[in-house]
C-alpha positions, 0 to 999 in steps of 0.5 A: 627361087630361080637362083636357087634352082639354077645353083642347085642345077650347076652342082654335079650329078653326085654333088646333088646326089649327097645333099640329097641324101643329107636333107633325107638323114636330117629329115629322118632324124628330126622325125625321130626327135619329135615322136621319140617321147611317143615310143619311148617311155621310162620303166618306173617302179612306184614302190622302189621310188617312194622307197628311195625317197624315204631313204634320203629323207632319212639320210638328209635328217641324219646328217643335219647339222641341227640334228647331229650334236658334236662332242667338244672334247674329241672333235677338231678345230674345223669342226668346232668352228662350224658350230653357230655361236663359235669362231675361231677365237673361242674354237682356240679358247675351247681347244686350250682349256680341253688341252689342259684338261680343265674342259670335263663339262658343258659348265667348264664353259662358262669362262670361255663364254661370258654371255649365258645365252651364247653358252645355251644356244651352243648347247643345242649343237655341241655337248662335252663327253670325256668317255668317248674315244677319238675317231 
């Protein structure tokens, strides 16, 4: 301790002044941290956030995948293959029979898949409509 006391001592006058000065800020400071959730209190609107909470449980159940089925005639590679049950060799087979026209229904299907259940599992996901327009 008195080494401490001696090195504080063989500081200058305004060299002991500054640190000083500093330890009172550092103090001021940390008190302010420690009771700043004692006067600072977040403004909430109970009505407003249970309406936001809505609005994404609305919003995640629009864009579920599950939820969402995709046209096969009009939607592009990348989103086919996305779809479970497909790859990207029936995604090639799928854009081939639609590009010679031979793709007008779920039934048009059944020389790409083989299996039966493979064509009803992705007919939860995806459903063929030649009367919808390209987006």
């Amino acid at each position: 301790m008195k080494k401490i006391i001696d090195s504080f001592t063989s500081f200058t006058r305004p060299e002991r002044a500054g640190l000083v000065i500093l330890s009172g800020i550092l103090l001021v400071l940390v008190g302010i941290r420690t009771t700043m959730s004692l006067w600072v209190r977040p403004v909430t609107n109970k009505e407003k956030e249970a309406e936001m909470v809505k609005a994404w449980a609305d919003y995640r159940r629009s864009h579920d995948p599950s939820q969402v089925k995709i046209n096969l005639y009009t939607a592009d590679s990348a989103t086919i293959v996305k779809i479970d049950g497909i790859g990207p060799k029936l995604t090639h087979d799928i854009l081939k029979l639609r590009r010679l026209n031979k793709l007008t229904d779920m039934n048009s299907l059944n020389t790409v898949f083989m299996d039966e259940s493979r064509l009803e599992q992705v007919s939860q996901y995806a459903y063929v409509d030649t009367n919808e327009k390209d987006n």
